[in-house]
C-alpha positions in Angstrom: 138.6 -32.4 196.6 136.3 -34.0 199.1 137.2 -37.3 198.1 140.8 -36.4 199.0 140.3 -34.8 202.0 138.1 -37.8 203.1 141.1 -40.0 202.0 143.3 -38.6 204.3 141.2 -38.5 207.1 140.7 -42.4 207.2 144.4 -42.3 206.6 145.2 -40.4 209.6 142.5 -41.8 211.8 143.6 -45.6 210.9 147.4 -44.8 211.8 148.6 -45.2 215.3 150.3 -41.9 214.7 147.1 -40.3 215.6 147.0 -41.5 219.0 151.1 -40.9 219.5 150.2 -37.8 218.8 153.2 -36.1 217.9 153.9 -38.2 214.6 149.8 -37.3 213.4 150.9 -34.1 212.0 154.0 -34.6 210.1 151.5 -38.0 208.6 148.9 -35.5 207.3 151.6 -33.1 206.2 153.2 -35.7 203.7 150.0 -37.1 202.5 148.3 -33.5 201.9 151.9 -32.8 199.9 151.9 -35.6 197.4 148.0 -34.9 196.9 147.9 -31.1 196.2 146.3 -30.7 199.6 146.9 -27.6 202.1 147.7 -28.7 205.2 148.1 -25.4 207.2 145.0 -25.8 209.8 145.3 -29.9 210.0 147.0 -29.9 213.0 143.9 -28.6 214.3 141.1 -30.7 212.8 143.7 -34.0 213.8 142.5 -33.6 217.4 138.9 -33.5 216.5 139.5 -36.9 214.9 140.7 -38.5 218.3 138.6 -37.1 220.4 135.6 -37.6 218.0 136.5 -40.3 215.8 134.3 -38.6 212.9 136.8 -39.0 209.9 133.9 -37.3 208.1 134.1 -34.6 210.7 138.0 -34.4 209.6 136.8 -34.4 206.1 134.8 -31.5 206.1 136.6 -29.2 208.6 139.6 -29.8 205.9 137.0 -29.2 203.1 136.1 -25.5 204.5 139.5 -24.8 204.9 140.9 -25.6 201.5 137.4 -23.6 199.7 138.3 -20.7 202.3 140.7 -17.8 200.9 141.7 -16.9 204.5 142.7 -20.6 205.4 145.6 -20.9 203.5 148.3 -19.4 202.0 148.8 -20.6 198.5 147.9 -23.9 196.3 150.2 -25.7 193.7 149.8 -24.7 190.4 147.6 -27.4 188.3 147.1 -28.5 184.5 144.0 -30.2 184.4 141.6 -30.8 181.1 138.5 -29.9 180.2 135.4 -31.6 181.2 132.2 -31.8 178.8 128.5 -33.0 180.4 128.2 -36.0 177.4 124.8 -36.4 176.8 125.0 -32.1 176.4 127.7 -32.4 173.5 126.0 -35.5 172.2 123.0 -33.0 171.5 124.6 -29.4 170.4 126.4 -32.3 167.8 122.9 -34.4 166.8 120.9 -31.2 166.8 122.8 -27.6 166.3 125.5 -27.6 163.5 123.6 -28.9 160.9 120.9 -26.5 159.5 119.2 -29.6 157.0 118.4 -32.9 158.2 119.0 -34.3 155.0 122.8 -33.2 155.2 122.7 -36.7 157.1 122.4 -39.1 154.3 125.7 -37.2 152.7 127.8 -38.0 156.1 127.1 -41.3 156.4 127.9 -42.1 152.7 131.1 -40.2 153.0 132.0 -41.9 156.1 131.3 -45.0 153.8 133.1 -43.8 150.9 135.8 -43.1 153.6 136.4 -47.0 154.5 136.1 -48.4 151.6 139.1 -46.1 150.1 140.8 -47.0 153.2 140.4 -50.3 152.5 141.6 -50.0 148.7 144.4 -48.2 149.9 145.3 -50.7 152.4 145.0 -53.5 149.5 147.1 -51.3 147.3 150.0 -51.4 149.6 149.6 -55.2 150.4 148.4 -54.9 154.1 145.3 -56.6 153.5 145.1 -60.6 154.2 145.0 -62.6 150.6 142.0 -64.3 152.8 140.0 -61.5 152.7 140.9 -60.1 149.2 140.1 -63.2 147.4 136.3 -63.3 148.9 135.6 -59.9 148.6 133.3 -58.4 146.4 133.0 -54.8 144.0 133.7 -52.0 146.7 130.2 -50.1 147.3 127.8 -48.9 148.8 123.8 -50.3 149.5 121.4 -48.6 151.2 117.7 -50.3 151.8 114.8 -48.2 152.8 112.1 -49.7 155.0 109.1 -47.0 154.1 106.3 -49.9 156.3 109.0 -50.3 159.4 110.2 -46.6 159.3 114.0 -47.8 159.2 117.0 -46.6 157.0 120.2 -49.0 156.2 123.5 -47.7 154.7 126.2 -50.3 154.6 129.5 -50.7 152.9 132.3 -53.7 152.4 134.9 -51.3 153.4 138.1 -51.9 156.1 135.5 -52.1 159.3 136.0 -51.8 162.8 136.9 -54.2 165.4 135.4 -54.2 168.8 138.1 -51.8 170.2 137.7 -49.2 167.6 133.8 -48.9 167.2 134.3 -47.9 171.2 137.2 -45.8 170.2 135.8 -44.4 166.7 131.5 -43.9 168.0 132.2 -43.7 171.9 134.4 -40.4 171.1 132.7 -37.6 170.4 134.6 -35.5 167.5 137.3 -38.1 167.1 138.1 -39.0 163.4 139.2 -42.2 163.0 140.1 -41.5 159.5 142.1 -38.5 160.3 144.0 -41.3 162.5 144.1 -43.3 159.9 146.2 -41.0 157.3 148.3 -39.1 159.9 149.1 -43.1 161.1 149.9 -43.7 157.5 152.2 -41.2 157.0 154.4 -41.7 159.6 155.0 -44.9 157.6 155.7 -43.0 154.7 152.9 -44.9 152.9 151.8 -42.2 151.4 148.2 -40.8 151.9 145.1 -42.4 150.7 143.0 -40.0 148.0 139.7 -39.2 148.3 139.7 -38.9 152.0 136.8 -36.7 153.0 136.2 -37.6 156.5 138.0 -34.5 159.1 136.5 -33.8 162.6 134.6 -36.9 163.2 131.4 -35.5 164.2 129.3 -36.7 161.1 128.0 -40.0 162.1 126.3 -38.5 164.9 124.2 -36.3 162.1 122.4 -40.0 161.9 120.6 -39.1 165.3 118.6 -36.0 163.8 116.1 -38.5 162.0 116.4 -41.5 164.0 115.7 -42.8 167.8 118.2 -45.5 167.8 121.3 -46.0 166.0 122.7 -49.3 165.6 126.6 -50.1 163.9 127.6 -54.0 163.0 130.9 -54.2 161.6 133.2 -56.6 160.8 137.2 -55.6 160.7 139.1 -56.6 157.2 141.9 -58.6 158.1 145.3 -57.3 158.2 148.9 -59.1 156.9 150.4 -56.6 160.1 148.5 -58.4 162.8 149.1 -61.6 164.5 145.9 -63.1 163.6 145.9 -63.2 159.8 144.2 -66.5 159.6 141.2 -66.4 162.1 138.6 -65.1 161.3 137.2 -61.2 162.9 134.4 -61.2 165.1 131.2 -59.0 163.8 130.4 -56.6 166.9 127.9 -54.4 167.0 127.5 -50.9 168.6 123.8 -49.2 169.3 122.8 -46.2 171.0 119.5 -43.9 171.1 121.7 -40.2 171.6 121.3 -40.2 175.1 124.9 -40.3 175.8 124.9 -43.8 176.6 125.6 -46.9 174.1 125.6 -50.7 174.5 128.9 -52.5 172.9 128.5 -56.8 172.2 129.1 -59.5 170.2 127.1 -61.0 167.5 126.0 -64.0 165.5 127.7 -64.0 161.5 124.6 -64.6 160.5 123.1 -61.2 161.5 125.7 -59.3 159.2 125.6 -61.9 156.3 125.3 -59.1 153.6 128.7 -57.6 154.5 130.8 -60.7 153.8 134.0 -60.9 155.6 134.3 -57.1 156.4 132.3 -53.8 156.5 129.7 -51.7 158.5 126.1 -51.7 158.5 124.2 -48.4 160.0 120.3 -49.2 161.0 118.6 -46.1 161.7 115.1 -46.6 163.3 113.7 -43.1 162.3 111.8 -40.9 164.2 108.4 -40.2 163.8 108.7 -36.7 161.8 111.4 -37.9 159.6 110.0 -41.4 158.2 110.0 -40.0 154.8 113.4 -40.3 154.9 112.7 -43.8 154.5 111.2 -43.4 150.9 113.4 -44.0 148.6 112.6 -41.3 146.0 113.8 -39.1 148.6 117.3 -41.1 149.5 118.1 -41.1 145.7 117.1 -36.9 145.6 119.5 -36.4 148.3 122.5 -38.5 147.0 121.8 -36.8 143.5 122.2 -33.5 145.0 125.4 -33.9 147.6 126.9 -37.4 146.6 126.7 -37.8 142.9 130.5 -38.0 142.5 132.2 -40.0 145.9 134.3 -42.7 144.2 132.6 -45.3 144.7 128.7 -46.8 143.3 125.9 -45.8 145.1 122.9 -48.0 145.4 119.0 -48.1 146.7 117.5 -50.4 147.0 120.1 -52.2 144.5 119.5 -49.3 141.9 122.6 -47.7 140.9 122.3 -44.0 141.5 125.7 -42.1 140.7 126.1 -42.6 136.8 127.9 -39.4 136.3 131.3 -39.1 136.8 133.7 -36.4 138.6 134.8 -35.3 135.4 136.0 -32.1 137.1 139.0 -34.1 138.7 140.3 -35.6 135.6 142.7 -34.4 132.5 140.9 -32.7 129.9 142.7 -34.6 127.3 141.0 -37.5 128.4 137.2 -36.3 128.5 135.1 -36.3 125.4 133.2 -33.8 124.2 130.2 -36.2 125.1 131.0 -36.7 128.4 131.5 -32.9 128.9 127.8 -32.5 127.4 126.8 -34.7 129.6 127.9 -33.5 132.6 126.6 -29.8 131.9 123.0 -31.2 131.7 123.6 -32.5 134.8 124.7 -29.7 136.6 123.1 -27.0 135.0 119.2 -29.1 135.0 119.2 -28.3 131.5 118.9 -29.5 127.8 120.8 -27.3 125.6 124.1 -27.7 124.8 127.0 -25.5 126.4 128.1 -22.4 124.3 131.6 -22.6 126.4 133.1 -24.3 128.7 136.6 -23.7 130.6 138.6 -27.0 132.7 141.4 -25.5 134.6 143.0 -26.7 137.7 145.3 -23.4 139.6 147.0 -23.8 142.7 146.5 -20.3 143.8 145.2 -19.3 146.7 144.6 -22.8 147.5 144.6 -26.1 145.1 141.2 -25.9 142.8 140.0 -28.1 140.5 137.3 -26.2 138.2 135.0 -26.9 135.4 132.7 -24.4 134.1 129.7 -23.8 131.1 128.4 -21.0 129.4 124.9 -22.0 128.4 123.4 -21.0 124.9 121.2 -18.8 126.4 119.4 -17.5 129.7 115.8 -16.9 131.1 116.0 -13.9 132.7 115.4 -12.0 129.4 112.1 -13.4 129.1 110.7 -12.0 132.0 111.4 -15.7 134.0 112.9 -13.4 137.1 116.5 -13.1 138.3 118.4 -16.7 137.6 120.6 -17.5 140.9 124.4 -18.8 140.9 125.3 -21.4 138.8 128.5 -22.9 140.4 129.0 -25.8 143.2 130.8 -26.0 145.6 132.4 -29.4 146.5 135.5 -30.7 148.5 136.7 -34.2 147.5 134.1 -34.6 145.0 131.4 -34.0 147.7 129.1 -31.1 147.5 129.5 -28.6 150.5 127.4 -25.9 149.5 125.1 -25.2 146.6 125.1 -22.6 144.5 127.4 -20.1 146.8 126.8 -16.8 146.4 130.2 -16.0 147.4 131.8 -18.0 145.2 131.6 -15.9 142.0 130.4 -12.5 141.4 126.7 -12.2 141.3 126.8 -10.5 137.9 128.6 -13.7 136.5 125.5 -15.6 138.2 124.7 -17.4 134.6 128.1 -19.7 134.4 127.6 -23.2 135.6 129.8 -25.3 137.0 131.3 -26.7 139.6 134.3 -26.0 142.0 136.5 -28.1 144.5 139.6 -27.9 146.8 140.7 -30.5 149.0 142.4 -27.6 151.2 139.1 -25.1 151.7 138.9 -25.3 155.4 135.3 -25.8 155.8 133.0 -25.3 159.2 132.3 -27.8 160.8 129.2 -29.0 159.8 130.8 -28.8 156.4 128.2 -26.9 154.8 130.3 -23.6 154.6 133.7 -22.2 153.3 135.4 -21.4 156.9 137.6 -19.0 156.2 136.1 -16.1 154.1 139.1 -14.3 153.1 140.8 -16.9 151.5 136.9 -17.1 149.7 137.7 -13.9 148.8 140.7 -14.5 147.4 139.4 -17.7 145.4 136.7 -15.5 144.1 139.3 -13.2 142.5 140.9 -15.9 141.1 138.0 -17.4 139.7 136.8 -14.1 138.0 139.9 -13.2 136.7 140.5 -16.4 134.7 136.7 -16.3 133.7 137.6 -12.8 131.7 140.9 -13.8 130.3 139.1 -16.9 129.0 136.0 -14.5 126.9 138.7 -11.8 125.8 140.9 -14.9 124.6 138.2 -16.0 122.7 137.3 -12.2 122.2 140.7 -12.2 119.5 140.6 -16.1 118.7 136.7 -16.3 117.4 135.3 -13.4 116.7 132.1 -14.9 115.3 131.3 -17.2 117.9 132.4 -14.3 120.7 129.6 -11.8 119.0 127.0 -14.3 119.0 127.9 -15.3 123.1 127.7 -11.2 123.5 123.9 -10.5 122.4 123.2 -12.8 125.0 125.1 -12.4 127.7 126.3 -8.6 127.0 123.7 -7.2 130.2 125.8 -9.4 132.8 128.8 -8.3 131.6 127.4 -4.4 131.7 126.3 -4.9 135.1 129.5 -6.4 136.5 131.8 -3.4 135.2 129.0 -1.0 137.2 129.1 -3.0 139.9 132.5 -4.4 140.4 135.4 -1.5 139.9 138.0 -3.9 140.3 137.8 -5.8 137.4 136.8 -2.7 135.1 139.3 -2.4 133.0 139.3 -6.3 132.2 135.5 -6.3 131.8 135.8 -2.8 129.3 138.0 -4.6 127.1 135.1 -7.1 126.2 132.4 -4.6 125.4 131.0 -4.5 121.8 129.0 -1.5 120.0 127.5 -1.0 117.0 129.0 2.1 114.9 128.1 5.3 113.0 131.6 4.1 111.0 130.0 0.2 110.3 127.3 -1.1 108.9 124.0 -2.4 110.9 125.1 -5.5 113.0 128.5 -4.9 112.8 130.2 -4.5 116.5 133.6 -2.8 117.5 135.3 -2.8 120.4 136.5 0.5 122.1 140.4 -0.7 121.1 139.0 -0.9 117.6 137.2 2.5 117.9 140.5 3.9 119.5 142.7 2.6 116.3 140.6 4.7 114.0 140.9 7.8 115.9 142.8 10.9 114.7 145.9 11.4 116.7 144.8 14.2 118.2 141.7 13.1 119.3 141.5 12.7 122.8 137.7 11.7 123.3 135.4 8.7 122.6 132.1 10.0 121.5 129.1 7.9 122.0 125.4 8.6 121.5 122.7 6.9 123.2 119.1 6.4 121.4 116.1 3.7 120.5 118.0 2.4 117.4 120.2 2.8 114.8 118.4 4.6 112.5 116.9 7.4 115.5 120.5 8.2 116.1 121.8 8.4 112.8 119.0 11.6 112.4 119.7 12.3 116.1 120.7 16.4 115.9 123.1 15.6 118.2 124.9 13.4 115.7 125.0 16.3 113.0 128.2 18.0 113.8 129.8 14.1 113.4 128.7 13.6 110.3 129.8 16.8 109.3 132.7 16.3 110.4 133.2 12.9 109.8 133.6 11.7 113.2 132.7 8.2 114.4 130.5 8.0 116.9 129.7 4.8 119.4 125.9 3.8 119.3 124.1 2.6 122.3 120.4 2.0 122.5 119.6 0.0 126.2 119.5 2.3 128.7 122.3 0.6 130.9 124.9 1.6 128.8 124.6 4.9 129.2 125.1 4.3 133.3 128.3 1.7 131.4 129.9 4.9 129.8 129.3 6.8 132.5 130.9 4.3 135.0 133.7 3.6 132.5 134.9 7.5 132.5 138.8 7.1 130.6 139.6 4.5 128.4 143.5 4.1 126.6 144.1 7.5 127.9 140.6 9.2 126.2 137.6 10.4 127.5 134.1 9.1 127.0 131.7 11.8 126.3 128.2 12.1 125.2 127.4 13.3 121.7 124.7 15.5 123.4 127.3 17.0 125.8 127.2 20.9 125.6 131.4 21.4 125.4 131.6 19.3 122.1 132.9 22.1 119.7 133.9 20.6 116.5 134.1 23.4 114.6 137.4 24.9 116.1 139.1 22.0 114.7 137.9 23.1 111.3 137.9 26.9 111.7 141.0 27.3 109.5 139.0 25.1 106.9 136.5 26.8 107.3 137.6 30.4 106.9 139.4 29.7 103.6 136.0 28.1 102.3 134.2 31.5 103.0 137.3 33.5 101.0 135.4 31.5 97.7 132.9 33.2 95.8 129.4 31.7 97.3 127.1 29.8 95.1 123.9 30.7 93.9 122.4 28.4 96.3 124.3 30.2 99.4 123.4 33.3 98.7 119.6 32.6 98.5 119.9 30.8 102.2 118.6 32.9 104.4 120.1 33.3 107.8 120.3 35.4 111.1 123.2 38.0 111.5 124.7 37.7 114.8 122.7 40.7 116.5 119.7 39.1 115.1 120.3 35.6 116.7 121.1 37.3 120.3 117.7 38.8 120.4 116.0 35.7 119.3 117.6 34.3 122.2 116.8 36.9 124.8 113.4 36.8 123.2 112.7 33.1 123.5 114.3 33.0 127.0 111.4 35.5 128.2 108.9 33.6 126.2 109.9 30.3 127.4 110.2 31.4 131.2 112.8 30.8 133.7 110.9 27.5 134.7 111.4 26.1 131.3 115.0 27.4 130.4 117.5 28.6 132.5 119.7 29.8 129.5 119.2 30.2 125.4 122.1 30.3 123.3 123.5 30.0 119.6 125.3 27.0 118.6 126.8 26.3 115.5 127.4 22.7 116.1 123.6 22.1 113.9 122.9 21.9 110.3 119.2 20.7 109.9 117.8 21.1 112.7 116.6 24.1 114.7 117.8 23.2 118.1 118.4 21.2 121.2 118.9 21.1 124.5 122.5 20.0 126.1 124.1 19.8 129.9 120.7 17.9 130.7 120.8 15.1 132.6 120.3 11.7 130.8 117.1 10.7 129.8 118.0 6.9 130.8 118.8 8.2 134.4 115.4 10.1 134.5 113.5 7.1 133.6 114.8 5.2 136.0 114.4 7.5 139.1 110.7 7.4 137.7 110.4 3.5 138.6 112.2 4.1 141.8 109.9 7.2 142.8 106.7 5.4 142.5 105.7 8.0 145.2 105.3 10.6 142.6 103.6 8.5 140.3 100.2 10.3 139.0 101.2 13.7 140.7 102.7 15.3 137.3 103.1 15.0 133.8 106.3 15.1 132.0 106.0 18.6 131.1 106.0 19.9 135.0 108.5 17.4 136.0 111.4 18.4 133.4 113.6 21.0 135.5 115.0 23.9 133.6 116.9 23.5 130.5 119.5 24.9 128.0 118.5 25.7 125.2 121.0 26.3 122.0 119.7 27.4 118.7 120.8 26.7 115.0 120.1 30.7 113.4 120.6 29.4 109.8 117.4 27.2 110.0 114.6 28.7 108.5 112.2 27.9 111.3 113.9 30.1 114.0 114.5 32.6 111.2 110.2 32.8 110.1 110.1 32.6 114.4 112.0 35.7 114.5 110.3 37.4 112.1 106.9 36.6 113.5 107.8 37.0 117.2 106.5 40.7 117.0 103.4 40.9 115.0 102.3 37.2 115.8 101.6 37.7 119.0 99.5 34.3 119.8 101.2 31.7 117.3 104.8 32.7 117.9 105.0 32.0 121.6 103.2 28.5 120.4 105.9 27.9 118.0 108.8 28.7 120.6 107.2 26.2 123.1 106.8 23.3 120.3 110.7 24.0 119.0 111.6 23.4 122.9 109.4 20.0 123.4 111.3 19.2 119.8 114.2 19.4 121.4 113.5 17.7 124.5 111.7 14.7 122.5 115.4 14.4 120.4 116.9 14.3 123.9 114.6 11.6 125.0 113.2 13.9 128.0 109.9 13.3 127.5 108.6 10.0 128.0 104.6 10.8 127.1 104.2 13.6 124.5 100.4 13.7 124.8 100.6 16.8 126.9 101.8 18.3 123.4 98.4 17.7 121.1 96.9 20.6 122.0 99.6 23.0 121.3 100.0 21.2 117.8 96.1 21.2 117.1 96.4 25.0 117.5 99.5 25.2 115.2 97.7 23.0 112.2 94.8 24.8 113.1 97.3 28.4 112.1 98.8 26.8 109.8 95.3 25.9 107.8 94.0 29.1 108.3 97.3 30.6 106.5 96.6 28.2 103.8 93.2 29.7 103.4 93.5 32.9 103.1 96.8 32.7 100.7 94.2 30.2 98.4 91.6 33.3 98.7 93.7 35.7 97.8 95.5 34.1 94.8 91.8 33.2 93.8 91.0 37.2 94.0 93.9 38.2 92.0 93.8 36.1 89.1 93.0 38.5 85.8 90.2 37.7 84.0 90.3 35.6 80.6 90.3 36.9 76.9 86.6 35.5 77.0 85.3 37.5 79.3 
């Protein structure tokens, strides 16, 4: 604004208007007009100018009047553009959107990658000269480390830049000149170039993280388009040190002899603190880890570096089991060989190319600690963030793998998904077709299914507890041993439902150490009685599975040692027609309690026990062989693990303080509770005893009590009885015994 003001004051104070006075006016009024200037207090400051000749005096009188409120009326409304302190955004670029230095080395190779499939693009569709197609070399990529000299070099014989476009392409910060290129190329309806990864033109300057200067020689590929086909580019070269400034000249062919007739050479003098980016160990780490798969070889030092292909991007028909073998020990770090694998391409949300393994096994059941995510992330075959944790679901954190879009908008550092609904979304997608594929192969190959389940079955348990959405899916691919099967044969909860009485509506399930425990579990007893199959879990997360589970095909998932399981109404009418028969010889001698009789061995043991052991003592008919149990408790897998979170109590009780208040259901034709109830009386001291050890009993079947030591006491005493008993019955047979004919 100054610079206008003081514009007009030489022009008025140059004019003879000034000094005709009347003209000075209507001069400053057009000038301020076509400048955007208010002119309402000129008249004023005109006069000062004649009688002081000070156009700088003009100058800033108009200067105070424009910056006043008060000394005008109203300004022209103006468009004008932003305006960015260079050497500022030159920094925030070099030194805030990148969170690893070494994210460097993967810009600067895709930038490479970049021209040189520009430049097989442009030979595809004829544009480039037959001069500089027929001395051109393999397209590629060379980088030379200089550990002694501290320097880096990445260079490529791809399209280059002239003169004009290394000031265009370096001098502007976030200008892609390969964005420019395929928008450009594309409004000639030649199609777009593939493997294009280059998008907001602010990776080179990553180079200025490691080094102190930069320096760019490049030689432009001639085109058939431009006038001068036949002479021969000039090699320029471009160097700055990311101060905001850069220095733009010519140079001799001599210096850029390695490039040929086209290409770009980077030369990164490195900074103190980053020379070991100069080792070449450390390049060939790097590229392994980002740039393994740009389309184009790789070399260091003139060792090739990339030897595995992008197999993700191509037909399946067309890779070999080999090559897919291959691959997953480079991915995955590992040597085994992949139990599955999956090669899909969807184009929902977004276009995905995907390629994932199933290893043979995992560590984490060793003890090894909790493996972390498995998958890749890449866009156009570069990688963009490693292991995501977004990307799948953590419980499915043992596939490997890799995924890529060309369409994930991505930050701009390209180190992160942008946009993470749509990463959401993809993550849906993902999981989905990860299940279809394992209950696909759940009906197609049973064998080899089973075999992936012993191994993986604990991710797959912790994904339906953690993950409701996908419950139903996940369910569906659970397997169990059964009470109906033999040892080491699974069944599925479909297969379980198909064997099911019609008017069945509940899934019955029994959780214990093994097979064998819960086939003499008392809790199983009414089943087998009954002839009911029964679903047998022995890890303590499934019982938290079942619980999560709740309905399945329209049934209910119960425990076996739930209290409202009532068998016995379904065979009442059964039963009362087998009681109509004349009884046996062996029924008759089984002794049992009448119904009186059992309702005051319950009142009995209830007071005996104590209200801090049971809260209620009942009769239950749902028992055959053994005396009793305990039901409506909670599970002894949830109590164990509230014991590892509560470390807090750990030490200030044992298991026998800690066990809240129970109930208690008794079997009255078992000839333990019927001796306890004829004892309870006149055995004051070893019936109590008894009643404590046939509640512990219980509790152990239940899997309450963790450390039964607390018990030896108690059971000392009742050998100790039960000796005694011995004793005396020996002494008294002894006493009794007539004597012999002899005598």
């Amino acid at each position: 604004k100054y610079r206008k003001f003081d514009m007009l004051s030489r022009f008025v104070k140059g004019s003879s208007a000034v000094r005709k006075g009347s003209r000075s006016l209507e001069l400053c009024k057009v000038y301020a007009n076509s400048n955007g200037i208010p002119w309402q207090r000129i008249d004023k400051a005109s006069y000062s100018i004649h009688e002081s000749g000070s156009s700088k005096h003009f100058s800033k009188a108009l200067a105070r009047s424009y910056v006043s409120k008060s000394s005008f009326v109203s300004s022209p409304k103006e468009t004008l553009e932003f305006q960015a302190e260079t050497r500022k955004l030159l920094d925030i670029v070099t030194n805030s959107i990148y969170t690893d230095k070494e994210v460097f080395v993967r810009e600067l190779i895709s930038n490479a990658s970049d021209a040189l499939e520009k430049y097989r693009f442009l030979q595809s569709t004829g544009s480039i000269s037959s001069n500089a197609e027929s001395s051109a070399g393999p397209l590629e990529i060379n980088i030379l480390t200089d550990s002694t000299n501290g320097t880096l070099i990445i260079s490529d014989n791809g399209i280059g830049m002239s003169r004009e476009e290394l000031v265009s392409n370096l001098g502007t910060i976030a200008r892609s000149g390969t964005k420019n290129f395929v928008e450009q190329q594309q409004k000639q309806n030649n199609g777009a170039a593939d493997g294009i990864i280059g998008q907001f033109g602010v990776g080179f300057y990553s180079s200025f993280m490691v080094s102190d200067t930069v320096s760019v020689d490049s030689i432009p590929a001639i085109l058939t388009s431009t006038e001068a086909s036949t002479t021969k580019p000039t090699p320029t070269r471009w160097r700055s040190d990311g101060s905001g400034l850069f220095t733009i000249e010519q140079i001799e062919e001599s210096e850029v002899e390695t490039l040929g007739t086209h290409g770009s050479k980077i030369e990164m003098t490195l900074k103190e603190d980053c020379k070991d980016f100069a080792d070449p160990e450390k390049i060939k780490s790097i590229i392994k880890k980002f740039s393994s798969f740009v389309a184009f070889p790789v070399r260091v030092n003139g060792e090739l570096v990339n030897t595995v292909n992008a197999i993700w991007t191509m037909d399946k028909k067309d890779v070999t089991d080999t090559q897919y073998d291959e691959f997953y020990r480079f991915i995955a770090s590992s040597y085994d060989k992949p139990r599955y694998r999956l090669h899909f391409r969807t184009d929902a949300p977004i276009d995905l190319k995907c390629l994932f393994f199933v290893p043979t096994f995992h560590m984490e059941k060793f003890g090894m600690g909790r493996i972390e995510q498995g998958v890749n992330l890449y866009s156009r075959k570069v990688l963009i963030e490693s292991k995501p944790k977004d990307l799948l679901p953590e419980w499915l954190r043992f596939v490997k793998g890799v995924v890529d879009s060309e369409d994930l908008p991505l930050s701009l550092s390209r180190e992160k998904p942008q946009d993470s609904k749509l990463l959401a979304r993809i993550r849906d997608v993902l999981t989905r077709k990860l299940l279809r594929f394992f209950d696909d192969e759940l009906k197609n190959n049973r064998e080899k299914y089973q075999e992936f389940y012993i191994e993986f079955s604990m991710f797959l348990k912790e994904g339906l507890c953690q993950n409701y959405a996908f419950m139903d899916q996940i369910s569906k691919l659970l397997l169990f041993e059964s009470s109906a099967k033999k040892e080491g044969e699974l069944v599925t909860l479909d297969e379980y439902i198909s064997r099911c009485a019609p008017e069945q509506k509940q899934i019955y399930y029994l959780l214990a150490p093994n097979r064998q425990s819960a086939l003499k579990s008392p809790y199983f007893e009414t089943f087998k009685k009954h002839d009911k199959e029964v679903i047998l879990l022995y890890n303590t997360i499934d019982d938290f599975v079942m619980t999560n589970i709740k309905t399945y095909g329209g049934r209910t998932l119960i425990s076996a040692e739930n209290s409202s399981i009532d068998l016995e109404s379904e065979t009442d009418k059964k039963s009362e027609e087998e009681t109509d028969k004349p009884a046996s010889s062996e029924t008759t001698k089984k002794s049992s309690l009448t119904d009186e009789e059992a309702q005051d061995l319950c009142s009995w043991l209830a007071s005996t026990l104590g209200s801090n052991k049971v809260r209620q003592v009942k009769v239950t008919k749902r028992l055959s062989d053994s005396p009793a149990i305990v039901t409506d408790h909670e599970s002894g897998a949830m109590r164990r693990m509230m014991k590892l979170v509560e470390q807090s109590n750990a030490g200030k009780s044992n298991d026998e303080e800690s066990i809240p208040p129970q109930v208690l259901e008794v079997n009255p034709n078992h000839p333990l509770l019927v001796s306890l109830y004829g004892i309870r009386n006149n055995q004051p001291v070893l019936a109590p005893v008894i009643a404590a050890q046939v509640l512990d009993n219980a509790l152990l079947a239940a899997g309450l009590v963790e450390d039964a030591r607390y018990m030896l006491p108690r059971l000392n005493e009742i050998l100790i009885t039960a000796m005694q008993t011995a004793v005396e019955k020996s002494e008294s047979s002894a006493a009794v015994v007539p004597p012999s004919s002899s005598d």
